[in-house]
TINUVEX-320566 format. One record per residue (C-alpha): residue in one letter; x, y, z. Coordinates in steps of 0.2 Angstrom, whole numbers, padded with zeros to 4 digits, always signed. Layout:
N
AXYZ...
END
This chain:
53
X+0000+0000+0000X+0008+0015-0004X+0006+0031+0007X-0002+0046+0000X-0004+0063+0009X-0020+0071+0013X-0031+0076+0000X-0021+0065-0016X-0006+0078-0019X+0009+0070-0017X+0025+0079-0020X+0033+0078-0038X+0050+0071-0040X+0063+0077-0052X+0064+0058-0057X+0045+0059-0064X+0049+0075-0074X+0061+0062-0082X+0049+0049-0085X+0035+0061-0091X+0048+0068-0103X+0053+0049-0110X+0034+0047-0111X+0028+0060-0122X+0046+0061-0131X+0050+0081-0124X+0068+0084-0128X+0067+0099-0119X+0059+0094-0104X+0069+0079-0102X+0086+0088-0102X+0081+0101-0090X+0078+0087-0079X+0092+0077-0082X+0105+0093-0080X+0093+0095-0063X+0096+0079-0055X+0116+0080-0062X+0118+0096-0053X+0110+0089-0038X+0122+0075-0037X+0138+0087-0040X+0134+0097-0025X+0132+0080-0015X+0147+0073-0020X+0155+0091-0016X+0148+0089+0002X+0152+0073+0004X+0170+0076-0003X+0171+0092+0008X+0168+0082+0024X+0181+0069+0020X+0195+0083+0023
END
């Protein structure tokens, strides 16, 4: 059973802008994600990395 908030809204991911993207073959969509979720990961690893040294 998956666990929805109050009311049906549910937060949307940047993973599902992907997906929609893929679905209904937007180019431009789908990159703007994608750069999104690579950007995100970048200042992860930057964190990450940071408290290493």
């Amino acid at each position: 059973m998956q666990h929805r908030p109050r009311g049906g809204r549910r937060a949307k991911g940047l993973g599902e802008d992907v997906l929609e993207a893929l679905q209904y073959a937007n180019v431009g969509q789908g990159i703007l994600a994608g750069f999104s979720i690579l950007f995100c990961a970048m200042i992860l690893d930057r964190i990450v990395q940071g408290g290493r040294k």
